[in-house]
C-alpha positions as a Markdown table, in Angstrom:
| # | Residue | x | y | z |
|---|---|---|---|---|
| 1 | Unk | 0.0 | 0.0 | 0.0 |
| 2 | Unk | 1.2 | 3.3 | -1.2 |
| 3 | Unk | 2.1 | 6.4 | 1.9 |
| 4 | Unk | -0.6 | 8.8 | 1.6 |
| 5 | Unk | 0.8 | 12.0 | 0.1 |
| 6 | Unk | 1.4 | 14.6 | 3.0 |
| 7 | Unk | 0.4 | 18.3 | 2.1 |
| 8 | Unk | 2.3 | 21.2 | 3.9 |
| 9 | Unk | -0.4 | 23.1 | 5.3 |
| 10 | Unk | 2.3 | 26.5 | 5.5 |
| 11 | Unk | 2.7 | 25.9 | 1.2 |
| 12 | Unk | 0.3 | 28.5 | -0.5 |
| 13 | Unk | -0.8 | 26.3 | -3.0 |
| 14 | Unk | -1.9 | 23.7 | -0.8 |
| 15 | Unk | -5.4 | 24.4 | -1.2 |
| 16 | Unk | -5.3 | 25.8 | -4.8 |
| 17 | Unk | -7.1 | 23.6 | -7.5 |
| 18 | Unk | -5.3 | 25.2 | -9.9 |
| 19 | Unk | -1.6 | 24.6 | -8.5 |
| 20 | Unk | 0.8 | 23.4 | -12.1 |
| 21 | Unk | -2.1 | 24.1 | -14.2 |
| 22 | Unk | -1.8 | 26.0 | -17.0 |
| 23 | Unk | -5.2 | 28.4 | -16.3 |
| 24 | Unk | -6.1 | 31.5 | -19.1 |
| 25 | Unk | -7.0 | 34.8 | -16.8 |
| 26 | Unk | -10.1 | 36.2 | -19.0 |
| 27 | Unk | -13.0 | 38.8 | -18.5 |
| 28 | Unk | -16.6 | 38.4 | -19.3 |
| 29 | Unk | -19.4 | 40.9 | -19.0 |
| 30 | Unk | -23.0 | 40.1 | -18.0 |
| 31 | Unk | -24.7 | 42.8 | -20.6 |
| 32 | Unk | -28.1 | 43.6 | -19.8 |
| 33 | Unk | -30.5 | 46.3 | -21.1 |
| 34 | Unk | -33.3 | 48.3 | -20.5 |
| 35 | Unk | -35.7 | 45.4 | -20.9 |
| 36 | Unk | -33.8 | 43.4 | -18.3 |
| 37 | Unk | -32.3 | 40.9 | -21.2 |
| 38 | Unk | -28.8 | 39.7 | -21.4 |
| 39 | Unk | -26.8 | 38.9 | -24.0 |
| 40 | Unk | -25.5 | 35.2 | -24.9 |
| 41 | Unk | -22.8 | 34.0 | -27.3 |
| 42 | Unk | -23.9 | 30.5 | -28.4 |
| 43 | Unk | -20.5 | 28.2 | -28.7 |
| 44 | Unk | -20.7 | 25.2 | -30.5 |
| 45 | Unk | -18.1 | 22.4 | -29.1 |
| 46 | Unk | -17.9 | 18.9 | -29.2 |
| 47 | Unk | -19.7 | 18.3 | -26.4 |
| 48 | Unk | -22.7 | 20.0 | -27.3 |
| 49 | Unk | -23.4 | 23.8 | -27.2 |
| 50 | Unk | -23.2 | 26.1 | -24.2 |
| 51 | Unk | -24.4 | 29.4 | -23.9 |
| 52 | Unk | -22.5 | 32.1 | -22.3 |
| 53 | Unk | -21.5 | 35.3 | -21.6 |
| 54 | Unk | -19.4 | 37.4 | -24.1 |
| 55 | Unk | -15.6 | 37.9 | -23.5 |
| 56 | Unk | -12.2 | 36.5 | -23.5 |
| 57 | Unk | -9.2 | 35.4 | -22.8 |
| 58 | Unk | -6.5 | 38.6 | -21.7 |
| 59 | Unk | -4.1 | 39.3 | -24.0 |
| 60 | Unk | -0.2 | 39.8 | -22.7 |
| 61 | Unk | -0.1 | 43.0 | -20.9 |
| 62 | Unk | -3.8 | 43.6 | -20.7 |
| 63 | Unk | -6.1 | 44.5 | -17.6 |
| 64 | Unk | -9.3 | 42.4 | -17.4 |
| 65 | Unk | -11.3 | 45.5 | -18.3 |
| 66 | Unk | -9.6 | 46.5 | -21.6 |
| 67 | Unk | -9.5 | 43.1 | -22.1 |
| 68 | Unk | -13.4 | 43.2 | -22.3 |
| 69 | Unk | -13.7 | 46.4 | -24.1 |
| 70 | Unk | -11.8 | 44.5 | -26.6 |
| 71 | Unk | -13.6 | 41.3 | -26.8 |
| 72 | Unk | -17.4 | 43.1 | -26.4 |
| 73 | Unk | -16.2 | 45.5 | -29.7 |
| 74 | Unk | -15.1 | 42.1 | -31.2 |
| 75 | Unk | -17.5 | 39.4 | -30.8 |
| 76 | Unk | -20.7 | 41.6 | -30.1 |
| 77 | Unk | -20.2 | 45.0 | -31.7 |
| 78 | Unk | -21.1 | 46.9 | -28.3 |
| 79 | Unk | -18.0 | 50.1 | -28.5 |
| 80 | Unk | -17.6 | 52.3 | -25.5 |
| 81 | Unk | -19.2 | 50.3 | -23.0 |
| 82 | Unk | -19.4 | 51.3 | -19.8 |
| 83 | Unk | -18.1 | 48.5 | -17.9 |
| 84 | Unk | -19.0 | 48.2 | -14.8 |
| 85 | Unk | -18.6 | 46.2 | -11.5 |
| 86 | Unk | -16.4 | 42.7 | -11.2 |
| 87 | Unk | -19.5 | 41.0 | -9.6 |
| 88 | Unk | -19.2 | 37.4 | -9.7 |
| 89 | Unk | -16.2 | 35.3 | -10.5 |
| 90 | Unk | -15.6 | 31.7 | -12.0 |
| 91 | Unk | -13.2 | 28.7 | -12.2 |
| 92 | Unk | -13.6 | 25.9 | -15.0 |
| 93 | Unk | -11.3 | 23.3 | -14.7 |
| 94 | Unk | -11.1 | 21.6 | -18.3 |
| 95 | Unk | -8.5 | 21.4 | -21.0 |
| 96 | Unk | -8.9 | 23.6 | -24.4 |
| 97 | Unk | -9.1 | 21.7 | -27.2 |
| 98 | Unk | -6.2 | 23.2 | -28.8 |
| 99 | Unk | -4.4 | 21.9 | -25.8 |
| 100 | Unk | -3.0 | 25.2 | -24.7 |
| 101 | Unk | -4.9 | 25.4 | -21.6 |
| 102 | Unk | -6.2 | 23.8 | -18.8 |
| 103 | Unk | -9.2 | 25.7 | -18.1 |
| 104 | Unk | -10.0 | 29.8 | -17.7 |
| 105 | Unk | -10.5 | 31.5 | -14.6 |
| 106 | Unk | -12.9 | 34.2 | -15.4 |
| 107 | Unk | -13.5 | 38.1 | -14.0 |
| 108 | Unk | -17.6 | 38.9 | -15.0 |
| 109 | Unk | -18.3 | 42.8 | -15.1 |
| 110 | Unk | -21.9 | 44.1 | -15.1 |
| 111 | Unk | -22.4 | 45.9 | -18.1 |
| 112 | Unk | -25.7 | 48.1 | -18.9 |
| 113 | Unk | -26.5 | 48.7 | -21.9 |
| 114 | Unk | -29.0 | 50.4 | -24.1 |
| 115 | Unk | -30.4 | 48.3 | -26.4 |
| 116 | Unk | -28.8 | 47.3 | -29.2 |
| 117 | Unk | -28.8 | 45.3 | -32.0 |
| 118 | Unk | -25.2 | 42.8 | -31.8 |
| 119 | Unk | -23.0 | 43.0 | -34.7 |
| 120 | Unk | -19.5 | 41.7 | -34.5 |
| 121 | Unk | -16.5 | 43.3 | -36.0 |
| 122 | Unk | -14.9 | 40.0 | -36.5 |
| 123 | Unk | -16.1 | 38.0 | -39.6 |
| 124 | Unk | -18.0 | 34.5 | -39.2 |
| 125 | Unk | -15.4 | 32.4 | -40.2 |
| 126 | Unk | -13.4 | 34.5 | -37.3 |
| 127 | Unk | -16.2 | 33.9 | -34.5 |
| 128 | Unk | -16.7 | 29.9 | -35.8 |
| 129 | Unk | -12.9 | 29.3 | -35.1 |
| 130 | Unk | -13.8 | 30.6 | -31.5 |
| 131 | Unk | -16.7 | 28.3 | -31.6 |
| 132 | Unk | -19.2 | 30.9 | -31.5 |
| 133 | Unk | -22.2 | 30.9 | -34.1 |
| 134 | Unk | -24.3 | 32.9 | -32.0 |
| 135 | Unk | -25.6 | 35.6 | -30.3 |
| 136 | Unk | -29.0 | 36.1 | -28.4 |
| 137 | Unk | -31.3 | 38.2 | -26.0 |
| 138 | Unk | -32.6 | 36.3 | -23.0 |
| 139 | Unk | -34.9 | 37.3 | -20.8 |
| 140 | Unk | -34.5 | 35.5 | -17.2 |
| 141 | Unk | -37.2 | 33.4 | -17.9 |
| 142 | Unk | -36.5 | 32.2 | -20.8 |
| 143 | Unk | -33.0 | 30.8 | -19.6 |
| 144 | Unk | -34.7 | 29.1 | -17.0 |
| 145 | Unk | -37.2 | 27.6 | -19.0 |
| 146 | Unk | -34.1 | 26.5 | -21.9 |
| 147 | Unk | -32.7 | 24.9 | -18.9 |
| 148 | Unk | -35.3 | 22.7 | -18.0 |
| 149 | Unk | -36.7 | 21.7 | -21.4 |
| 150 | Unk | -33.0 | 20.4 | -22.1 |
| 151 | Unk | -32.6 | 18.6 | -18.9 |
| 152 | Unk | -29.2 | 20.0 | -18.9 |
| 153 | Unk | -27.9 | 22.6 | -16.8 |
| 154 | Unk | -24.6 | 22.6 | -18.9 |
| 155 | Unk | -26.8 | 24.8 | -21.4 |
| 156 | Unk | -25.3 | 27.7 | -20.0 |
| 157 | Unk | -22.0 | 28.8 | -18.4 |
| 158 | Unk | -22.1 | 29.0 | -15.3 |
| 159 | Unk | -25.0 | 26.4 | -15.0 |
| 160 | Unk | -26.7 | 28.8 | -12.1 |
| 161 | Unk | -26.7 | 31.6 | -14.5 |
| 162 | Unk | -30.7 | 32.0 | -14.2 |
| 163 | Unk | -30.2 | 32.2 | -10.3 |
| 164 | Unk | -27.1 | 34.8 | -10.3 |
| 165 | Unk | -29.2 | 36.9 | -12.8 |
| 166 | Unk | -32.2 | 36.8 | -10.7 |
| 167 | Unk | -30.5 | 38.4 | -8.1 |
| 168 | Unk | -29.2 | 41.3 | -10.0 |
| 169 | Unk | -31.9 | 41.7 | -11.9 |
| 170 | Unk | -33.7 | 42.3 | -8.4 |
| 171 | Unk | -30.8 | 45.1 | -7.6 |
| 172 | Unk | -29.0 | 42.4 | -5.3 |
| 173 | Unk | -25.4 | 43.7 | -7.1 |
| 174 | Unk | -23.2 | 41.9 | -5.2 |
| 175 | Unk | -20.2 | 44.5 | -3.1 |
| 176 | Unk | -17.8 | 41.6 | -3.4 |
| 177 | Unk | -17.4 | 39.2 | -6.1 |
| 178 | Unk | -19.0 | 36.4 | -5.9 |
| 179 | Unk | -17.7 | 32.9 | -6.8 |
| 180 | Unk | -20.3 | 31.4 | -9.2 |
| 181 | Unk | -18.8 | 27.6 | -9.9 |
| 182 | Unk | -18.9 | 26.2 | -13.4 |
């Protein structure tokens, strides 16, 4: 029988998940506008398709929130935006599958919006070798109700997006980010 492994409770990545992985910092933005929608980015993967909020991965040298202005011109067409509070945070653990990565750990800003109609700057073919071939207005209960008619709460990332969004929908922004999972 194999010793079990003895972790040094004074190391600082004793209790880090992430500790030798290779994790992408990105930023996200939960866009929602006067008719309390949000805006999704449908990815297509082999797995099956998840939809999320728009964003990306920070590029060398760049803060989380220029990082965003960046990706929210890009993928949804949104310039200027008036990005707002880091209010909810989140970890997935899972390689890319260009290998370069081991999963993303994710800053989400709230991001109001007037309403708008998204149009990317980058070309299809651009977005489809992101895996995105989408983009969508959802109301909260119409997340919900995608959720259960798929049986899946993969659907979305994260998978309690309907519940986050309720709260600050409601006017529940969170002071602190909060952590919310895959």
């Amino acid at each position: 029988m194999d010793d079990p492994v003895a972790v040094n409770a004074d190391d600082p990545n004793a209790d880090d998940p992430t500790a030798g992985l290779r994790i992408r910092e990105a930023a996200r933005a939960l866009i929602v506008d006067p008719d309390q929608r949000v805006l999704l980015v449908r990815f297509e993967f082999p797995v099956g398709t998840r939809w999320a909020l728009p964003g990306g991965g920070l590029e060398a040298g760049e803060t989380p929130e220029a990082a965003l202005r960046r990706e929210l011109v890009e993928e949804v067409g949104l310039h200027d935006a008036d990005i707002g509070p880091h209010i909810w945070t989140r970890l997935h653990v899972i390689p890319f599958l260009d290998g370069r990565w081991d999963g993303q750990r994710e800053q989400i800003h709230l991001v109001r919006a007037g309403r708008f109609e998204p149009t990317p700057v980058l070309t299809p073919e651009e977005l489809q070798r992101e895996y995105v071939f989408g983009l969508r207005w959802w109301h909260l209960h119409e997340i919900a109700e995608a959720a259960a008619a798929a049986g899946d709460t993969r659907l979305f990332a994260p998978q309690a997006l309907a519940t986050h969004l309720a709260e600050v929908l409601a006017g529940r922004v969170p002071n602190q980010p909060v952590d919310v999972g895959i």
